[in-house]
C-alpha positions in Angstrom: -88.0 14.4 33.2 -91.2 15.0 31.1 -93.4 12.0 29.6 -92.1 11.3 26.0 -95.2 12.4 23.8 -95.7 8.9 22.2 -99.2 8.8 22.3 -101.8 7.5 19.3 -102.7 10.7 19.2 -99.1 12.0 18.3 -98.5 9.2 16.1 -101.5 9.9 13.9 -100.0 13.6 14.1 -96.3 12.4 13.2 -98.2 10.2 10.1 -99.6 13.2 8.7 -96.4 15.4 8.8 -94.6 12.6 6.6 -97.5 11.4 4.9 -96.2 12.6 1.8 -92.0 11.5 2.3 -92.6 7.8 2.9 -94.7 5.0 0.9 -97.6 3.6 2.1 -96.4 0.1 2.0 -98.1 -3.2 1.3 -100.0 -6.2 2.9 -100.1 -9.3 1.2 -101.9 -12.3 3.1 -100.2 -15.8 2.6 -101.0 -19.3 2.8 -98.7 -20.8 5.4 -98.6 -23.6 3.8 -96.0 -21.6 1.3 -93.8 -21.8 4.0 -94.4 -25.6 5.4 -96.4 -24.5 8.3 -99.7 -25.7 9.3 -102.8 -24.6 7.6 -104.0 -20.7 7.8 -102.3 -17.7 6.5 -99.9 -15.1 7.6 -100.2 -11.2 7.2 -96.8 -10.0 5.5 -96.5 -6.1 6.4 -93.7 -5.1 3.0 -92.2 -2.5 4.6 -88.8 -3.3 2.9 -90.3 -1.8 -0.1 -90.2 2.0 2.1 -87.6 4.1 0.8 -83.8 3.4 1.1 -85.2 -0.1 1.9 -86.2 -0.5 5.1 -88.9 1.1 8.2 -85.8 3.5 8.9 -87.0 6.0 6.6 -90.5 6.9 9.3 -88.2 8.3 11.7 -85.5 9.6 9.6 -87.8 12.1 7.6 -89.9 12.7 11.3 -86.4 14.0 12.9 -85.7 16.2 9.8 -89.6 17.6 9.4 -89.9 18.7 13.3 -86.9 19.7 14.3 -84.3 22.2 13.6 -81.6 21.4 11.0 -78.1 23.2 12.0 -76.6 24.6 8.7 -73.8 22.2 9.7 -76.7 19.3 8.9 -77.5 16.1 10.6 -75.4 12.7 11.8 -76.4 9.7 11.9 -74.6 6.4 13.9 -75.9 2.8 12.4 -75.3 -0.5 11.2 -76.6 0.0 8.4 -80.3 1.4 7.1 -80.7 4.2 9.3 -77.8 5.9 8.4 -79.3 4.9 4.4 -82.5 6.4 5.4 -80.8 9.6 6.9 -78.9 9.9 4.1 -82.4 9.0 1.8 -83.9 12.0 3.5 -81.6 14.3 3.7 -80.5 14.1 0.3 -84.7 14.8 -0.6 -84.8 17.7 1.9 -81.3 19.3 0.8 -79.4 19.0 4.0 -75.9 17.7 4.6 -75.6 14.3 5.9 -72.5 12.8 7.4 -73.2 9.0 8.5 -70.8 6.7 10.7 -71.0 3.2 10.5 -69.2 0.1 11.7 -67.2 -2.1 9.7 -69.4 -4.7 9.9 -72.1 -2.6 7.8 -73.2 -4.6 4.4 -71.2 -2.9 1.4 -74.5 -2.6 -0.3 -75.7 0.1 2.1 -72.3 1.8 2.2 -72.7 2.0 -1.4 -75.9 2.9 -0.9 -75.2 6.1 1.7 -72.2 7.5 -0.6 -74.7 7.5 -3.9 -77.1 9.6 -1.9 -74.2 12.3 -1.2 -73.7 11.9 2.1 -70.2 11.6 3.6 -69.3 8.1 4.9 -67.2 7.3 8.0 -66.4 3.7 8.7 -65.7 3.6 12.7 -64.8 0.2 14.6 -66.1 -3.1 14.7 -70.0 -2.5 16.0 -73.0 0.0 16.1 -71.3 1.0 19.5 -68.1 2.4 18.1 -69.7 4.1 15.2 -71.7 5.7 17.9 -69.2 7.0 19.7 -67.2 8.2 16.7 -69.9 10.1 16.0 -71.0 11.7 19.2 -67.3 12.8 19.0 -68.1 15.3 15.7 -71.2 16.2 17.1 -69.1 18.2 19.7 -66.9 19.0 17.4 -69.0 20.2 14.6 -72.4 21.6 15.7 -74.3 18.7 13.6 -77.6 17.1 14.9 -77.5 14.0 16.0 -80.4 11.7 14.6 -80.3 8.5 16.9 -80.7 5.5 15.5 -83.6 4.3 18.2 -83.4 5.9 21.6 -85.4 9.4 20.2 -88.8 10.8 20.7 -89.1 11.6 17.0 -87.3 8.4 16.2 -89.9 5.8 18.3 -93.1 8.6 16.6 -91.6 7.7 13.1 -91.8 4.1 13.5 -95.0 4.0 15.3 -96.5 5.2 12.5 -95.8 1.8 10.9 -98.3 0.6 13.3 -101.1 2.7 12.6 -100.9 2.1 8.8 -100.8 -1.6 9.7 -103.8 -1.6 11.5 -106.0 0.4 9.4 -104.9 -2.3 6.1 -105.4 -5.1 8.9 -107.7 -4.5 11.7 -108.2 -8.2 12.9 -104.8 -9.0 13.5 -104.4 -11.0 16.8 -100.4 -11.4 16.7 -97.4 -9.2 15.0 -93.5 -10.6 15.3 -91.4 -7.8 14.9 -87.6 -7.9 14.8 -85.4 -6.4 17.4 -82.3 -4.7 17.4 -82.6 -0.9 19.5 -86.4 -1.4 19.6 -86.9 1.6 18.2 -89.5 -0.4 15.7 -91.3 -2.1 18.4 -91.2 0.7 20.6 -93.2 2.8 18.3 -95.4 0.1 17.1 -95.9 -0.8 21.0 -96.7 2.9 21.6 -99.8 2.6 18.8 -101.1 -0.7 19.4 -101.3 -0.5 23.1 -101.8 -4.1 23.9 -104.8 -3.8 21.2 -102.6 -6.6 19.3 -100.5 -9.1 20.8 -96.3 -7.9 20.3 -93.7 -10.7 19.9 -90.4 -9.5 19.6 -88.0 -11.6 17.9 -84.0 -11.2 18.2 -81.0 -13.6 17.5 -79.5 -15.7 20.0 -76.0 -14.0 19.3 -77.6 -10.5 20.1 -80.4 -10.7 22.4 -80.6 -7.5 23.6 -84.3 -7.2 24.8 -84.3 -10.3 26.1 -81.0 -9.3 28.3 -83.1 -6.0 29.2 -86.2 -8.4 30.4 -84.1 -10.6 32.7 -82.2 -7.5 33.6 -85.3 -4.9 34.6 -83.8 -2.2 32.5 -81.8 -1.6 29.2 -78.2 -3.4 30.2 -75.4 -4.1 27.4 -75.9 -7.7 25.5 -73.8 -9.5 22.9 -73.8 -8.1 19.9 -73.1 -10.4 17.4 -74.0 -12.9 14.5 -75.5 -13.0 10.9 -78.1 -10.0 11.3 -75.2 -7.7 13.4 -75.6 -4.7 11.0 -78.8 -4.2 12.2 -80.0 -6.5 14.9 -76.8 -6.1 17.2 -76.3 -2.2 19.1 -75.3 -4.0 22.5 -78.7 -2.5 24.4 -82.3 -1.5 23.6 -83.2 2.4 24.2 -84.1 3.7 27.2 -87.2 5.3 26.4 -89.0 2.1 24.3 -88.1 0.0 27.3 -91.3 0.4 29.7 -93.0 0.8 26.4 -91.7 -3.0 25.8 -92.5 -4.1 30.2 -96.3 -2.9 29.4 -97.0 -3.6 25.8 -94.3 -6.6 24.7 -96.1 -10.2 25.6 -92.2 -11.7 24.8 -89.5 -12.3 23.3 -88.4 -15.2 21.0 -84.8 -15.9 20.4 -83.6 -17.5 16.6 -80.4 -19.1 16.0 -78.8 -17.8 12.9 -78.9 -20.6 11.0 -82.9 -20.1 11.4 -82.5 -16.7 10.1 -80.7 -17.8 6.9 -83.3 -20.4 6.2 -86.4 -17.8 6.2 -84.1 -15.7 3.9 -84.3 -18.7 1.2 -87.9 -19.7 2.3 -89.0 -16.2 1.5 -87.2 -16.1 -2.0 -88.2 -19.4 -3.3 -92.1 -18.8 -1.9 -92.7 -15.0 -2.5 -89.5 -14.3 -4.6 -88.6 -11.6 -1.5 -84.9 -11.2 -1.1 -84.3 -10.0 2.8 -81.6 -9.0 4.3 -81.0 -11.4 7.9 -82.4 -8.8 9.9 -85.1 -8.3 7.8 -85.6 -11.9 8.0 -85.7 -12.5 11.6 -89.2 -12.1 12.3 -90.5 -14.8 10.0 -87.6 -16.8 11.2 -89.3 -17.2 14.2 -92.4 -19.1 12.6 -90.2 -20.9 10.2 -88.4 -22.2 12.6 -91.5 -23.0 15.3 -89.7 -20.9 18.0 -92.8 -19.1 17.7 -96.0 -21.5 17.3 -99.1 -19.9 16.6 -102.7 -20.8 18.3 -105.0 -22.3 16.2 -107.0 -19.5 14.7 -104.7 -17.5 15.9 -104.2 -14.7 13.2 -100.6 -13.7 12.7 -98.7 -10.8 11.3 -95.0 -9.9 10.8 -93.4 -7.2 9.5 -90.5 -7.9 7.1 -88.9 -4.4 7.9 -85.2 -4.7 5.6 -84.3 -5.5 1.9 -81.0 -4.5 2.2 -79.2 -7.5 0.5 -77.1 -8.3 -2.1 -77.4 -11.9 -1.3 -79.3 -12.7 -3.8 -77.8 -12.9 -7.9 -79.5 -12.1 -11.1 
């Protein structure tokens, strides 16, 4: 099997093709103090302000923009926000869209999918049956599959989130990224390189990189909790995993009820309403699982908005 192209050098490529489909998100610097933490400040990468709400978009529109659409369109398995961001971009490019996802998916982003024109299936319990639903009309209907993480196009998409977030913040020493697939991390892994220090940050009740690192290789996990429509598709990819071996320092696990609290810390300090999975990442400071050096200079990306936790 040939070497996935996920070089810098193809990333910068992919970021070019898309350049023009996906928003340049923000960077907003913090005083963690905001948050109860010990003095310094906090680089917040907004990339729940990206189209359909989350980093999903990256790799949907790179799937659609280099590779070639079926007139039967695309398919997408998820818990959640990629099969939004499908949908997002393949209502924008004019192709069909049908997305599968579990029963566990928030109804905000079924809404979501339908008001975009794509055709909703609701299949099992978790990521893994939607999956499988969906691999099922693949065969059956000539479709292109668009995987949620385990895709070359996917992991370029996302690593492009990377190379924006190191030309706004060159100095950083330390990014927390949520996990779920990895196909964020992978991507982000496959830019930085080891330039800046990776902590990946999962739940407890779906540690599925953490299961992988005890493991050697990708190997099922639990697949539960608050954040399970996005944090929670029973294993990470195959191809981000020696991505994660070289360029992943660790992995911090959160309980849940740390997750909820860095939903509320970041509305009543920044007024940001996350979803849980979105949350996870600063969950991990909030809750000291992860403890910065001092100096140390600290980044994470909150990656999901997808909520409708929050009433106006």
């Amino acid at each position: 099997m040939d070497t996935p192209p996920l070089t810098r050098e193809h990333i910068a490529r992919t970021c070019e093709r898309i350049r023009s489909h996906v928003r340049r998100t923000p960077v907003i610097e913090v005083d963690a103090a905001d948050f109860g933490l010990a003095s310094g400040s906090i680089v917040l990468k907004l990339e729940f302000l990206q189209h359909a709400g989350s980093f999903k978009a990256r790799g949907a529109f790179t799937s659609l923009l280099t590779r070639p659409v079926p007139k039967a369109g695309v398919v997408a398995a998820s818990g959640g926000n990629h099969g939004l961001a499908v949908a997002f971009a393949a209502n924008r490019l004019g192709i069909p869209a049908t997305i599968f996802v579990p029963s566990v998916a928030a109804a905000t982003k079924q809404e979501r999918i339908r008001s975009l024109n794509a055709k909703l299936v609701v299949a099992g319990e978790r990521y893994a049956d939607a999956l499988e639903a969906s691999r099922r009309f693949v065969a059956e209907s000539g479709a292109m599959e668009i995987h949620a993480y385990d895709q070359v196009e996917t992991l370029l998409g996302q690593g492009t989130l990377g190379l924006e977030l190191e030309e706004q913040c060159p100095s950083l020493d330390t990014l927390l990224i949520a996990v779920g697939g990895g196909g964020l991390i992978g991507g982000v892994a496959a830019w930085f390189r080891g330039k800046t220090r990776l902590i990946a940050v999962e739940p407890y009740a779906s540690p599925t990189l953490h299961r992988a690192f005890e493991a050697g290789a990708p190997v099922d996990a639990e697949a539960g909790g608050i954040a399970a429509d996005s944090l929670a598709p029973r294993r990470v990819g195959e191809l981000m995993f020696p991505l994660a071996q070289e360029f992943v320092d660790r992995v911090v696990l959160v309980e849940d009820d740390a997750i909820r609290r860095s939903q509320l810390e970041l509305w009543r300090a920044l007024r940001v309403a996350s979803e849980p999975g979105g949350a996870a990442a600063m969950a991990a400071l909030i809750s000291g699982a992860y403890q910065p050096a001092d100096g140390e200079r600290v980044g994470v990306v909150l990656c999901g908005g997808n909520t409708d936790a929050v009433k106006f």
